[in-house]
PDB file of N, CA, C and O in Angstrom, chain B, residues numbered from 101:
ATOM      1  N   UNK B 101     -11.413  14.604  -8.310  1.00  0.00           N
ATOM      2  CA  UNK B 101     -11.403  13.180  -8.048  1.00  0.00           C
ATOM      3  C   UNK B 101     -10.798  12.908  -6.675  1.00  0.00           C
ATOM      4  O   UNK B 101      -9.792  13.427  -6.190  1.00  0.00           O
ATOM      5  N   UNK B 102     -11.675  11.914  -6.098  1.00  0.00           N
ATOM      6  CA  UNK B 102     -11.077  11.718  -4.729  1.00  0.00           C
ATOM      7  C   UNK B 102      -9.655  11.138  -4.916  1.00  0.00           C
ATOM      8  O   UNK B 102      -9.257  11.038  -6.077  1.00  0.00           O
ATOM      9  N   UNK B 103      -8.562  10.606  -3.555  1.00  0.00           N
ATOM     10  CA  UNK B 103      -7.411  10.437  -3.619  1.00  0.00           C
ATOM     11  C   UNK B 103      -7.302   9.449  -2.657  1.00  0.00           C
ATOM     12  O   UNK B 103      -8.208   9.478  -1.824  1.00  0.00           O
ATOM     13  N   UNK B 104      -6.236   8.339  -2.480  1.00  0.00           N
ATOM     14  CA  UNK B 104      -6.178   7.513  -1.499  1.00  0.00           C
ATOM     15  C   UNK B 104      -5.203   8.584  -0.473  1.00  0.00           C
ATOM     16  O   UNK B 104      -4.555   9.569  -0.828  1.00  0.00           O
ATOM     17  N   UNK B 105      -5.391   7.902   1.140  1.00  0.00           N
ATOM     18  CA  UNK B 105      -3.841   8.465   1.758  1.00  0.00           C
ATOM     19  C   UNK B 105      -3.265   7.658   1.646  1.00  0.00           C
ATOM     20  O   UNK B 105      -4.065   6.827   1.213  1.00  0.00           O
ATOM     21  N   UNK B 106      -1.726   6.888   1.764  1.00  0.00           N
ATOM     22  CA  UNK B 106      -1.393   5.799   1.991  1.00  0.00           C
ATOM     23  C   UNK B 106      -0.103   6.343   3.369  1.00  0.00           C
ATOM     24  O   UNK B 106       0.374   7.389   3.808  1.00  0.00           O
ATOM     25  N   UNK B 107      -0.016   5.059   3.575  1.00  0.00           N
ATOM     26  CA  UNK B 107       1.135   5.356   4.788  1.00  0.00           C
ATOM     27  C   UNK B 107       1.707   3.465   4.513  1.00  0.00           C
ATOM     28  O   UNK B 107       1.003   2.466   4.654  1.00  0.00           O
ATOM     29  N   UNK B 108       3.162   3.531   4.104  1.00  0.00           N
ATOM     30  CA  UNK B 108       3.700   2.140   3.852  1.00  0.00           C
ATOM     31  C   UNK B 108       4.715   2.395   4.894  1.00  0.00           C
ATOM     32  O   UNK B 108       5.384   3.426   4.965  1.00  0.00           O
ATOM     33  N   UNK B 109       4.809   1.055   5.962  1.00  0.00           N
ATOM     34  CA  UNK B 109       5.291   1.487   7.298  1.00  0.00           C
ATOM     35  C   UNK B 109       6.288   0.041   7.211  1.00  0.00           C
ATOM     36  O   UNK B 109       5.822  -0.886   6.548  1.00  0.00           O
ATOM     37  N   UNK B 110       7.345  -0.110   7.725  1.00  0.00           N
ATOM     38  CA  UNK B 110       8.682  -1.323   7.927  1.00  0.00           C
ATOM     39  C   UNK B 110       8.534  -1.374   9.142  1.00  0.00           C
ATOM     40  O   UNK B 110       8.418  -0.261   9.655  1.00  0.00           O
ATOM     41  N   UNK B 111       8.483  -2.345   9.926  1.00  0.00           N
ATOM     42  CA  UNK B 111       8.656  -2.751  11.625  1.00  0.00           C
ATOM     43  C   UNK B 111       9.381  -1.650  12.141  1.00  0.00           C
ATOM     44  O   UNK B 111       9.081  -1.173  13.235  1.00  0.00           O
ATOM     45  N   UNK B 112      10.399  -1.158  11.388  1.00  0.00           N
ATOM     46  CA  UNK B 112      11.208   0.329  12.804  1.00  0.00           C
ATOM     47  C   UNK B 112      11.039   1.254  11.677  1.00  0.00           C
ATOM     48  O   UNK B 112      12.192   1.649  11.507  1.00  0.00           O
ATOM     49  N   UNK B 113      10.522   1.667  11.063  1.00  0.00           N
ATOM     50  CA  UNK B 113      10.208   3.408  10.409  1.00  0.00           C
ATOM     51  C   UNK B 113       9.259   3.222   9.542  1.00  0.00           C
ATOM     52  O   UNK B 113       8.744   2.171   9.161  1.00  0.00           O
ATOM     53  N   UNK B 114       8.967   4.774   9.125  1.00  0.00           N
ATOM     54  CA  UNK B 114       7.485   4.520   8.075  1.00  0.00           C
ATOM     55  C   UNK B 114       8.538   5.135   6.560  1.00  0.00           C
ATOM     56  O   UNK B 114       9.351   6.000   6.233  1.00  0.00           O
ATOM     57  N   UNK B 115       7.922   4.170   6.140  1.00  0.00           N
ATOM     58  CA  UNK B 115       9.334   4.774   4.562  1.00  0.00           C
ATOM     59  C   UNK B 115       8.866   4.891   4.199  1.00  0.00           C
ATOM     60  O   UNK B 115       9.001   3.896   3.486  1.00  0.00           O
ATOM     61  N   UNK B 116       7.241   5.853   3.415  1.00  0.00           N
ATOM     62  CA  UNK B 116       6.447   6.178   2.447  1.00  0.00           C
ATOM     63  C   UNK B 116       4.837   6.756   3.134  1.00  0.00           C
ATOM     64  O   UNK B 116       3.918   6.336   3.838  1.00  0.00           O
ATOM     65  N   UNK B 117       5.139   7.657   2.585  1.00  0.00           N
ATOM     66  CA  UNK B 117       3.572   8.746   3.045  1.00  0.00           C
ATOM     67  C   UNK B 117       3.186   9.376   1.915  1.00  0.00           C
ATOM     68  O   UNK B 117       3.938  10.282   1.556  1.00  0.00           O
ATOM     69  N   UNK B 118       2.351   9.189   1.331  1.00  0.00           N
ATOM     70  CA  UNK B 118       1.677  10.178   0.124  1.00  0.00           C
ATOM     71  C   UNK B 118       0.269   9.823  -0.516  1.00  0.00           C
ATOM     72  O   UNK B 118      -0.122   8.705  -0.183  1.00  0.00           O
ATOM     73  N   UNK B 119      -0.263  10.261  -1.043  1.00  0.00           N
ATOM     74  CA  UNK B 119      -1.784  10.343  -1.916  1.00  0.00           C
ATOM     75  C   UNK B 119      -1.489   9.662  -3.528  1.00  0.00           C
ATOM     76  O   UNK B 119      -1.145  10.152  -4.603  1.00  0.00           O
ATOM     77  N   UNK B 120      -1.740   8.616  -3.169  1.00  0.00           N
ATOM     78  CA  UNK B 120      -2.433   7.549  -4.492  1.00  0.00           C
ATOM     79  C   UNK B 120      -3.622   7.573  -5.459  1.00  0.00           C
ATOM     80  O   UNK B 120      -4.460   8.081  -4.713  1.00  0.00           O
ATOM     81  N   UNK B 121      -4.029   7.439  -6.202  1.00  0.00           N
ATOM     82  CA  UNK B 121      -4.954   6.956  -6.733  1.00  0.00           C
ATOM     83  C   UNK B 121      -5.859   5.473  -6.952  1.00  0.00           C
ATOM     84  O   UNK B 121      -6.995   5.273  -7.382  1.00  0.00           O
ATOM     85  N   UNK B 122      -4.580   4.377  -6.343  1.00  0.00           N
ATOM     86  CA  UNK B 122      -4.387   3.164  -6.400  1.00  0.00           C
ATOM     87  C   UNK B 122      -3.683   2.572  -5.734  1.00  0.00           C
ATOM     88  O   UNK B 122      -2.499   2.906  -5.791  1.00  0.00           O
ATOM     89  N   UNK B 123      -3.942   1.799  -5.102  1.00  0.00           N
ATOM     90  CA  UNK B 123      -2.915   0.513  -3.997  1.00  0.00           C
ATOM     91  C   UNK B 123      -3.149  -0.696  -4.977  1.00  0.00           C
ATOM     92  O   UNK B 123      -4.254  -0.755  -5.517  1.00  0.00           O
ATOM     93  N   UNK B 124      -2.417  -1.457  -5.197  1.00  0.00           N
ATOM     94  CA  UNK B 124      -2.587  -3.101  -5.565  1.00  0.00           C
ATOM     95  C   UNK B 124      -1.211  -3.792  -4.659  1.00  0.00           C
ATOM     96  O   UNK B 124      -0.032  -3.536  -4.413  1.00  0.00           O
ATOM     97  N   UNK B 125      -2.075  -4.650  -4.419  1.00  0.00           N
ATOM     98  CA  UNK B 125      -1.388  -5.283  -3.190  1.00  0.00           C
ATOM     99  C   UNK B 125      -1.436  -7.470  -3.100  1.00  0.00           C
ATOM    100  O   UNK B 125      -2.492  -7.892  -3.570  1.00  0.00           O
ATOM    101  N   UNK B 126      -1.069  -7.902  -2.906  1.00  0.00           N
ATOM    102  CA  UNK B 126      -1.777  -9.169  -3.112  1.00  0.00           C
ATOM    103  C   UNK B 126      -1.711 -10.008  -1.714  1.00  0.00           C
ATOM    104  O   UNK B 126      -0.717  -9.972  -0.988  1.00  0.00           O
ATOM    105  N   UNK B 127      -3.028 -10.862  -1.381  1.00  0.00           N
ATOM    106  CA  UNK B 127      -3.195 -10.966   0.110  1.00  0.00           C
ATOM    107  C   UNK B 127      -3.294 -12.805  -0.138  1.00  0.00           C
ATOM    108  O   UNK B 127      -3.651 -13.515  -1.079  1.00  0.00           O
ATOM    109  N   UNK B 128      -2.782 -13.057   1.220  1.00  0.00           N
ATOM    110  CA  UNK B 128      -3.602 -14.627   0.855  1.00  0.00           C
ATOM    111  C   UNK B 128      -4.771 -14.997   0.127  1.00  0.00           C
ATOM    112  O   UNK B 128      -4.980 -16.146  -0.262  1.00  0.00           O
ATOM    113  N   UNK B 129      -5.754 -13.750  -0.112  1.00  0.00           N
ATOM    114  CA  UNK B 129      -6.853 -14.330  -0.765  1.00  0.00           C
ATOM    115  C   UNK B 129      -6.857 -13.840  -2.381  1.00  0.00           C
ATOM    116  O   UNK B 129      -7.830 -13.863  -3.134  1.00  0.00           O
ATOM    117  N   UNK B 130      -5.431 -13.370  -2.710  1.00  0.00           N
ATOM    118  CA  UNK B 130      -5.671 -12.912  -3.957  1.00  0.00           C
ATOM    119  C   UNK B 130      -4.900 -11.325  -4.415  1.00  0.00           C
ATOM    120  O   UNK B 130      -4.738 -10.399  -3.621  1.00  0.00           O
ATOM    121  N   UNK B 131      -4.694 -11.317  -5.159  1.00  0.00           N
ATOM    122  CA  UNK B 131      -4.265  -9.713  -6.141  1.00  0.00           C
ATOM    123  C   UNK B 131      -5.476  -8.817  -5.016  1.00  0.00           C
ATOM    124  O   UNK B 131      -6.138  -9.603  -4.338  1.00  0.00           O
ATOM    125  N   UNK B 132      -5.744  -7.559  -4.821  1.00  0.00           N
ATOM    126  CA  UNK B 132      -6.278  -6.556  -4.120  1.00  0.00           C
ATOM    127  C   UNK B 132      -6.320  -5.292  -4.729  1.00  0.00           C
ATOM    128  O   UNK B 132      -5.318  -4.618  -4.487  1.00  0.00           O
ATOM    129  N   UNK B 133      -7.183  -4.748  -5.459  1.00  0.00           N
ATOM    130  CA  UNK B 133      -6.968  -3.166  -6.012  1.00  0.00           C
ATOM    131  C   UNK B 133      -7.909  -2.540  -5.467  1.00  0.00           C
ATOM    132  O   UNK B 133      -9.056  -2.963  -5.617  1.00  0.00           O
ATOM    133  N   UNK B 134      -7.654  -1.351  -4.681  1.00  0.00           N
ATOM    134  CA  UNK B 134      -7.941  -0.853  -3.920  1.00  0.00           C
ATOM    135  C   UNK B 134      -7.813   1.166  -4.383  1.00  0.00           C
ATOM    136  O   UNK B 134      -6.899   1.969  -4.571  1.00  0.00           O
ATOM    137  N   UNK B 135      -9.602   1.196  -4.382  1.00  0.00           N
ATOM    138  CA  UNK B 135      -9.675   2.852  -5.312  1.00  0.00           C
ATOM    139  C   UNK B 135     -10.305   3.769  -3.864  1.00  0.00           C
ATOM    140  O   UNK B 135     -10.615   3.145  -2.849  1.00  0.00           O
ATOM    141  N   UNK B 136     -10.390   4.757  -3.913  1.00  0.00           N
ATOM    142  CA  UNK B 136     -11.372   5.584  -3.170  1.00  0.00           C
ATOM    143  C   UNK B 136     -12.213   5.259  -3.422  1.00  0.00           C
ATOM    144  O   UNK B 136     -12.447   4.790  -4.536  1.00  0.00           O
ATOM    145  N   UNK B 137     -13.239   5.387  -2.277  1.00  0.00           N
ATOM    146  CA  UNK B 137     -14.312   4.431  -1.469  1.00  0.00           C
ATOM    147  C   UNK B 137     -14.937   3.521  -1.456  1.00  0.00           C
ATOM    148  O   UNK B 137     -16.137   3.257  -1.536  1.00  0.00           O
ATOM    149  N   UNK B 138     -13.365   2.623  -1.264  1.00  0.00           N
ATOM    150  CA  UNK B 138     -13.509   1.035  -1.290  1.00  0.00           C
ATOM    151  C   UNK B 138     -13.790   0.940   0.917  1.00  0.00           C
ATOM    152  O   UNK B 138     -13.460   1.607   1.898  1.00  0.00           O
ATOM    153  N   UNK B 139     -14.660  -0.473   0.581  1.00  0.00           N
ATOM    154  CA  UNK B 139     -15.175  -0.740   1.825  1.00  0.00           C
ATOM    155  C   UNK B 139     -13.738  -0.948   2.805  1.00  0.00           C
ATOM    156  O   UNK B 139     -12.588  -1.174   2.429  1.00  0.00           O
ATOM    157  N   UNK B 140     -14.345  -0.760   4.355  1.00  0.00           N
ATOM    158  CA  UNK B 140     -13.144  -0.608   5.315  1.00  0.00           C
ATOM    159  C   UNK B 140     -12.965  -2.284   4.666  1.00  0.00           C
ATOM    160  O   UNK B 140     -13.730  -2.996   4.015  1.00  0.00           O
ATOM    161  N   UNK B 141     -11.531  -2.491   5.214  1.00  0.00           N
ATOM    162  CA  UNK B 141     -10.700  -3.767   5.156  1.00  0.00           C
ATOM    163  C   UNK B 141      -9.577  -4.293   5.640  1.00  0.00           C
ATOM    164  O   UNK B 141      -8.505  -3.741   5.392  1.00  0.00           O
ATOM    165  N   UNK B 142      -9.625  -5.250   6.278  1.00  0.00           N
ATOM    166  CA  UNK B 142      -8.347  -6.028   6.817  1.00  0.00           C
ATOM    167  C   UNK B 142      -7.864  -6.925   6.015  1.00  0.00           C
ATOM    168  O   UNK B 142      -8.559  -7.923   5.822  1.00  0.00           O
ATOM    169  N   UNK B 143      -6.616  -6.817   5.370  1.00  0.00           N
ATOM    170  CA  UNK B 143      -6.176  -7.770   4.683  1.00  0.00           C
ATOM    171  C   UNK B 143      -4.891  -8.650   5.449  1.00  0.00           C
ATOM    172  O   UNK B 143      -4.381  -7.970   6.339  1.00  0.00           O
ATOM    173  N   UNK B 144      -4.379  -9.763   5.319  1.00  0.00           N
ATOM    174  CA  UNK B 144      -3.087 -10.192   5.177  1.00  0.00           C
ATOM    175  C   UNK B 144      -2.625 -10.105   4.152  1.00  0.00           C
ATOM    176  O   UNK B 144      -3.272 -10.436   3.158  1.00  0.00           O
ATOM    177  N   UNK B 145      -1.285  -9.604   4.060  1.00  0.00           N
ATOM    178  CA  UNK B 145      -0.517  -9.622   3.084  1.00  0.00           C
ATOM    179  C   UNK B 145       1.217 -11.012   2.858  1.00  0.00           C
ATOM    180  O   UNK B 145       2.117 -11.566   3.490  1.00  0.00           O
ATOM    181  N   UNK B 146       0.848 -10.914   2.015  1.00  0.00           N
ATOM    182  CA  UNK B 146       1.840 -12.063   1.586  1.00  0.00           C
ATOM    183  C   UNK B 146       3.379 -11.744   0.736  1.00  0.00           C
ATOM    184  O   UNK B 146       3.309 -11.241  -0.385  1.00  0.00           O
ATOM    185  N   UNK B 147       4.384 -11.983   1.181  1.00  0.00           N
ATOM    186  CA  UNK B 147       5.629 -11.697   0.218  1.00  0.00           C
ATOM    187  C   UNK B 147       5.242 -11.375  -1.217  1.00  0.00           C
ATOM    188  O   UNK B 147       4.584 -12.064  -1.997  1.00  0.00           O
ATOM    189  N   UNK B 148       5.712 -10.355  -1.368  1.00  0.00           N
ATOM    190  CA  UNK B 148       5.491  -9.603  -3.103  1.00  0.00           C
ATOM    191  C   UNK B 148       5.763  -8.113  -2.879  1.00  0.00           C
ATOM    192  O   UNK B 148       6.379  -7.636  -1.925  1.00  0.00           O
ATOM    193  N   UNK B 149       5.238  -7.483  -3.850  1.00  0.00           N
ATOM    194  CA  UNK B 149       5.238  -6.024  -4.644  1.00  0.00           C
ATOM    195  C   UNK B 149       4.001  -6.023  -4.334  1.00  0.00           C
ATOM    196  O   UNK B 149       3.091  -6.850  -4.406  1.00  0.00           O
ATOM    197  N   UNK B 150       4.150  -4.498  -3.816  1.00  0.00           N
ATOM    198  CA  UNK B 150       2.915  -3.205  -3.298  1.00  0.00           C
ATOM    199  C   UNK B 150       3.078  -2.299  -4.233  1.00  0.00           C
ATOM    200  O   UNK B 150       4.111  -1.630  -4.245  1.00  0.00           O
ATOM    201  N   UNK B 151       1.704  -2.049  -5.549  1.00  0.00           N
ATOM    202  CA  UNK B 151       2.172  -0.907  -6.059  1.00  0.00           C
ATOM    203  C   UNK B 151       1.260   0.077  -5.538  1.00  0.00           C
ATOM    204  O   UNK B 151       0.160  -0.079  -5.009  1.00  0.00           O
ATOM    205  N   UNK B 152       1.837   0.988  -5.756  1.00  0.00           N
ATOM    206  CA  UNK B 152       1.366   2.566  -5.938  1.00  0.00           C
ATOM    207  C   UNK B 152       0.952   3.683  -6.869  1.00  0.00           C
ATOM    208  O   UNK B 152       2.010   4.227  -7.186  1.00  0.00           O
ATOM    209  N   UNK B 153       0.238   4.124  -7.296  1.00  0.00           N
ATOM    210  CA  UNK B 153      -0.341   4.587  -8.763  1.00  0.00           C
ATOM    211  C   UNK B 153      -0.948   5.608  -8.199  1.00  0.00           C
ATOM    212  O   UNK B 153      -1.806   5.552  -7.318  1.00  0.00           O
ATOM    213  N   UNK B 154      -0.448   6.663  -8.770  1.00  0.00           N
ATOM    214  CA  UNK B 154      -0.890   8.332  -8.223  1.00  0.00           C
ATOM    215  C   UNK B 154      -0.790   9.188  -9.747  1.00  0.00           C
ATOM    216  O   UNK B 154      -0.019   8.682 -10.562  1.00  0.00           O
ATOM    217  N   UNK B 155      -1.365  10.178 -10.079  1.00  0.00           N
ATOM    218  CA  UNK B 155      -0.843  11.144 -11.459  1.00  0.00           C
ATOM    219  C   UNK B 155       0.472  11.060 -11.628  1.00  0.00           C
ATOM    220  O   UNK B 155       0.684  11.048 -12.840  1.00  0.00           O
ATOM    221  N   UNK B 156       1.823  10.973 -10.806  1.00  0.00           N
ATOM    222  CA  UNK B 156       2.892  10.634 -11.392  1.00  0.00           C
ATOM    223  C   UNK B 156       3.407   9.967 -11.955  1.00  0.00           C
ATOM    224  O   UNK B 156       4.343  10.286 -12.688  1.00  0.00           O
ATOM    225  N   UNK B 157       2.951   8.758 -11.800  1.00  0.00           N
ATOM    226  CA  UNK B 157       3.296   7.357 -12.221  1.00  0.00           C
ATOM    227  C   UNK B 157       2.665   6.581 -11.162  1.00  0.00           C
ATOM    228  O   UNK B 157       1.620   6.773 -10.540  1.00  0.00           O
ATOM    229  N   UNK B 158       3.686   5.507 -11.091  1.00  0.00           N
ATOM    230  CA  UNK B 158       3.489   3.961 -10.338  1.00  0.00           C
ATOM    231  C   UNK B 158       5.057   4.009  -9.608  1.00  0.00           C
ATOM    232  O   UNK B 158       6.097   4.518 -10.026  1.00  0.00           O
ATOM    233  N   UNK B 159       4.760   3.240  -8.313  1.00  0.00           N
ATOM    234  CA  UNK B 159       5.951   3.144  -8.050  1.00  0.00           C
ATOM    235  C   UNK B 159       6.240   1.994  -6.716  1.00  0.00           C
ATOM    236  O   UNK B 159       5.815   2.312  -5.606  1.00  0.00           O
ATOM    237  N   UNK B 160       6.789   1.002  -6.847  1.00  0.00           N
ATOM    238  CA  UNK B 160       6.391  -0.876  -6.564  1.00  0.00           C
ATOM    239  C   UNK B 160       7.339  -0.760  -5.362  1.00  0.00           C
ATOM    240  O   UNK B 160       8.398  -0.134  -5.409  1.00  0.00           O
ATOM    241  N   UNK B 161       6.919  -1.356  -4.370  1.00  0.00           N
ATOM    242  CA  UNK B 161       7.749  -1.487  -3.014  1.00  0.00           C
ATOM    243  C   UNK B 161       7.723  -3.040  -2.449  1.00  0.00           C
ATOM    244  O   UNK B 161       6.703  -3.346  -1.832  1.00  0.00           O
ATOM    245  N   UNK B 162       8.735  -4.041  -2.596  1.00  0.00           N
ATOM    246  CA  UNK B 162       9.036  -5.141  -2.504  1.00  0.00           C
ATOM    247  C   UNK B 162       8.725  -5.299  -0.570  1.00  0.00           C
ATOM    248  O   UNK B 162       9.353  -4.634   0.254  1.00  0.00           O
ATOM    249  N   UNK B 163       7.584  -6.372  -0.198  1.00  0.00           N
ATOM    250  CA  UNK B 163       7.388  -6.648   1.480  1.00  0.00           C
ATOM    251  C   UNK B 163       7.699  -8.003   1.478  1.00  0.00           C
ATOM    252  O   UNK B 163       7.699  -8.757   0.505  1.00  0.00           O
ATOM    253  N   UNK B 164       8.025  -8.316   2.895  1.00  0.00           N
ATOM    254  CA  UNK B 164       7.722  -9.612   3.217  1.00  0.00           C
ATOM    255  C   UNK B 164       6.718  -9.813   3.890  1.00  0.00           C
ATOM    256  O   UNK B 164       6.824 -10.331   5.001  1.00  0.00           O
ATOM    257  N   UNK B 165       5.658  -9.494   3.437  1.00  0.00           N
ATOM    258  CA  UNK B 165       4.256  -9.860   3.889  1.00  0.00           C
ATOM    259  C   UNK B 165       3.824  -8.649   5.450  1.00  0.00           C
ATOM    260  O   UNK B 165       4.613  -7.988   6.126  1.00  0.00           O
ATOM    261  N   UNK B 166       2.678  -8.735   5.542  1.00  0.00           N
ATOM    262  CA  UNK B 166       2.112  -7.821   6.547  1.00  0.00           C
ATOM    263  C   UNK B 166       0.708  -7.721   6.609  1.00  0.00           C
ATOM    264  O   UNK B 166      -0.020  -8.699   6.440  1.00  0.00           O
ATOM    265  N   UNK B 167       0.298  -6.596   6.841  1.00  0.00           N
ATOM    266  CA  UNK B 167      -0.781  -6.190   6.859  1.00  0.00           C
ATOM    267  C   UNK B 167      -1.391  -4.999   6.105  1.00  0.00           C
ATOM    268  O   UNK B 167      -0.783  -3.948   5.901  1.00  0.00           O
ATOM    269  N   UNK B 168      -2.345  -5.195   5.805  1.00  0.00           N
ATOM    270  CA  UNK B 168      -3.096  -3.724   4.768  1.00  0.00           C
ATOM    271  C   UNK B 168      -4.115  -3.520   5.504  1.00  0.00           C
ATOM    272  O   UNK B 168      -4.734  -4.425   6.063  1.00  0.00           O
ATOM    273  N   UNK B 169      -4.405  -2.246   5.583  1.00  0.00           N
ATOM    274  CA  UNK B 169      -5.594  -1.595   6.621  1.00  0.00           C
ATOM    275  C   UNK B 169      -6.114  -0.598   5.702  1.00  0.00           C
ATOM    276  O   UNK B 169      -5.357   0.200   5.149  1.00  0.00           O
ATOM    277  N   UNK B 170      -7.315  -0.604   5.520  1.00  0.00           N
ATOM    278  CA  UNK B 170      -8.403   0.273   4.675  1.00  0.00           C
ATOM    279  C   UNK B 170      -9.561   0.940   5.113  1.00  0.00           C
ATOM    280  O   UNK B 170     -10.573   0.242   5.169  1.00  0.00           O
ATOM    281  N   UNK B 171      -9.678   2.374   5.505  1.00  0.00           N
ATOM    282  CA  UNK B 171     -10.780   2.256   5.913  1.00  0.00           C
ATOM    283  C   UNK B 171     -10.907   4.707   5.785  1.00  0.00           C
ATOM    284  O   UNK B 171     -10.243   5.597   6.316  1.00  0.00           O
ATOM    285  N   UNK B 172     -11.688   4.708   5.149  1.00  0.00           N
ATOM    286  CA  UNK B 172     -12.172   6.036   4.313  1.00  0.00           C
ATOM    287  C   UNK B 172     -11.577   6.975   4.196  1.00  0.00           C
ATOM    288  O   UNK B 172     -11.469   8.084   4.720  1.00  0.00           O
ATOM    289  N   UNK B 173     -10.907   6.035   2.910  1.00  0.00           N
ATOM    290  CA  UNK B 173      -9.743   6.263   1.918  1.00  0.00           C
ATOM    291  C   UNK B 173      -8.671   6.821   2.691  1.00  0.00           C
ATOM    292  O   UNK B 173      -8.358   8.006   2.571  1.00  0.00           O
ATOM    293  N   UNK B 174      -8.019   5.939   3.572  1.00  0.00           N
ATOM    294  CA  UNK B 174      -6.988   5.764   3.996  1.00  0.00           C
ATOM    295  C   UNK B 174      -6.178   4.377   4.131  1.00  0.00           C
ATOM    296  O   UNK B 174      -6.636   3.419   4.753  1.00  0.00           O
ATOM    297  N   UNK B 175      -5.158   4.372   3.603  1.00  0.00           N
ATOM    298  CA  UNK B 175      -4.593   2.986   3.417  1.00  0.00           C
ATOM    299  C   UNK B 175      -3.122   2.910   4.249  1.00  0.00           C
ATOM    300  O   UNK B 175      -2.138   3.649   4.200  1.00  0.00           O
ATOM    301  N   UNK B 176      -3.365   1.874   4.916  1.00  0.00           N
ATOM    302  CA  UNK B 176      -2.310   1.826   5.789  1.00  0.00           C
ATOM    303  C   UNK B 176      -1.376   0.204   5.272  1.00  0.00           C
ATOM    304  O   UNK B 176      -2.123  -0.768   5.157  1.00  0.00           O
ATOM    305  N   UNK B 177      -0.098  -0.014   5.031  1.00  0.00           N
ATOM    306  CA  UNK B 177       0.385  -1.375   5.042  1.00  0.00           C
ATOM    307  C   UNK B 177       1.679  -1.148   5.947  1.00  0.00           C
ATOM    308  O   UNK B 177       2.399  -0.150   5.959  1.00  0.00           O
ATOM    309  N   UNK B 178       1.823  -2.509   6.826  1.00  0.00           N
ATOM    310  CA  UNK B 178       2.716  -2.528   7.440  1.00  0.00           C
ATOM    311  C   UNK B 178       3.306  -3.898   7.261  1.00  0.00           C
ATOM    312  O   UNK B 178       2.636  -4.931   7.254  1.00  0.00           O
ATOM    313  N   UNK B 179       4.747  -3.825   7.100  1.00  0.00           N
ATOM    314  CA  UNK B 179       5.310  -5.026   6.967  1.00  0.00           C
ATOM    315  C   UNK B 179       6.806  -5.261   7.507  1.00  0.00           C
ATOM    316  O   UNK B 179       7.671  -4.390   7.417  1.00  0.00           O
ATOM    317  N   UNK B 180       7.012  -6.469   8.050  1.00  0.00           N
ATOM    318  CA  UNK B 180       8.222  -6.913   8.478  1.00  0.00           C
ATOM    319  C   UNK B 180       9.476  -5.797   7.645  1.00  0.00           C
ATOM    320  O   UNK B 180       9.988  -4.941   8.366  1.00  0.00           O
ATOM    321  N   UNK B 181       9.791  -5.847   6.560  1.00  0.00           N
ATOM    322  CA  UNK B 181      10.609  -5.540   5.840  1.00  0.00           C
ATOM    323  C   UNK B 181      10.309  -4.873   4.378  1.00  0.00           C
ATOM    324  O   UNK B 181       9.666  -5.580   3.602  1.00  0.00           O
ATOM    325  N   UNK B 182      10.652  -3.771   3.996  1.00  0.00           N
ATOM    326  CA  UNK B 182       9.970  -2.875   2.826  1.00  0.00           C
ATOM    327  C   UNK B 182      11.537  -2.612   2.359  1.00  0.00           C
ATOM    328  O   UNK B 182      12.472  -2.348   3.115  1.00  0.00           O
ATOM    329  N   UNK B 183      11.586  -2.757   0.884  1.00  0.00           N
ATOM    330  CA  UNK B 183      12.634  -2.625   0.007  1.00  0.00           C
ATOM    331  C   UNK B 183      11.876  -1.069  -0.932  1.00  0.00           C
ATOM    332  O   UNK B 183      11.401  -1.299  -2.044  1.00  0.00           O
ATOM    333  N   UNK B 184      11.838   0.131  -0.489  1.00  0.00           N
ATOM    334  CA  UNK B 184      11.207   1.123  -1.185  1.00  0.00           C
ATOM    335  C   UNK B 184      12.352   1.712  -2.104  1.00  0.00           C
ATOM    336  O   UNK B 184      12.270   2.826  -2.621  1.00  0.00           O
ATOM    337  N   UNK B 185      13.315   0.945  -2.242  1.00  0.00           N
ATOM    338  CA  UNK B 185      14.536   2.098  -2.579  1.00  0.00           C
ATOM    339  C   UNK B 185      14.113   2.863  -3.884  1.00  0.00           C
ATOM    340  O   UNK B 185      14.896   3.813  -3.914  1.00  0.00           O
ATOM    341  N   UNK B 186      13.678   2.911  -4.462  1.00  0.00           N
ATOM    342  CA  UNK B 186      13.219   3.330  -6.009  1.00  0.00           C
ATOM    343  C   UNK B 186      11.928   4.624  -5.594  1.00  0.00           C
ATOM    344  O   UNK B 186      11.770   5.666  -6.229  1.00  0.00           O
ATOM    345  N   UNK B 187      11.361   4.314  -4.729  1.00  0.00           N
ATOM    346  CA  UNK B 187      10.075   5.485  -4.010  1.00  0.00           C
ATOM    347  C   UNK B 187      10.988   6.591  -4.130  1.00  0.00           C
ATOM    348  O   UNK B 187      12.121   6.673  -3.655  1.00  0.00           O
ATOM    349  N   UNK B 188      10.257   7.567  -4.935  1.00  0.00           N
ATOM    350  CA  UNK B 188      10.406   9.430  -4.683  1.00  0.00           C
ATOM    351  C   UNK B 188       9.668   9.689  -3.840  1.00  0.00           C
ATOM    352  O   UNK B 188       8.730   8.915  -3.651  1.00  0.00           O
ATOM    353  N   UNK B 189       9.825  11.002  -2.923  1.00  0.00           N
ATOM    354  CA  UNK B 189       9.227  11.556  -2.039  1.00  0.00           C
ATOM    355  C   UNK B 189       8.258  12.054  -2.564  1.00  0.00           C
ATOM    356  O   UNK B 189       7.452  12.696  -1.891  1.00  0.00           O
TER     357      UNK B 189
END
């Protein structure tokens, strides 16, 4: 089964790099779930929880809004401020 990449990045460091199965994310236009080979995409993102869903579990990273970048099966979000404290490596 294919795999997402993700890269969850804070204005001064990248605090999360690993292979997902799942991004859900929610943008001005709505909740966002996002699988391998979903179409490229620019989203805005809005204050909330970014989850993450890989064979290990799930694991939710609190933003103040940003950006989500999608594009063959690579997922990029960047945001002002990322609360990952709970993320395992």
């Amino acid at each position: 089964m294919s795999t997402l990449q993700v890269e969850l990045v804070a204005a001064d460091r990248k605090v999360w790099e690993g292979e997902a199965d799942m991004v859900i994310a929610r943008t001005v236009d709505g909740e966002l779930g996002i699988l391998p080979g979903h179409t490229p995409l620019l989203g805005v993102l809005v204050e909330g929880e970014v989850r993450i869903k890989s064979g290990e579990g799930s694991q939710t990273a609190s933003i103040d809004g940003g950006f989500l970048s999608v594009d063959r099966d690579k997922v990029i979000i960047v945001a002002e401020a990322v609360d990952a404290s709970n993320f395992t490596a």
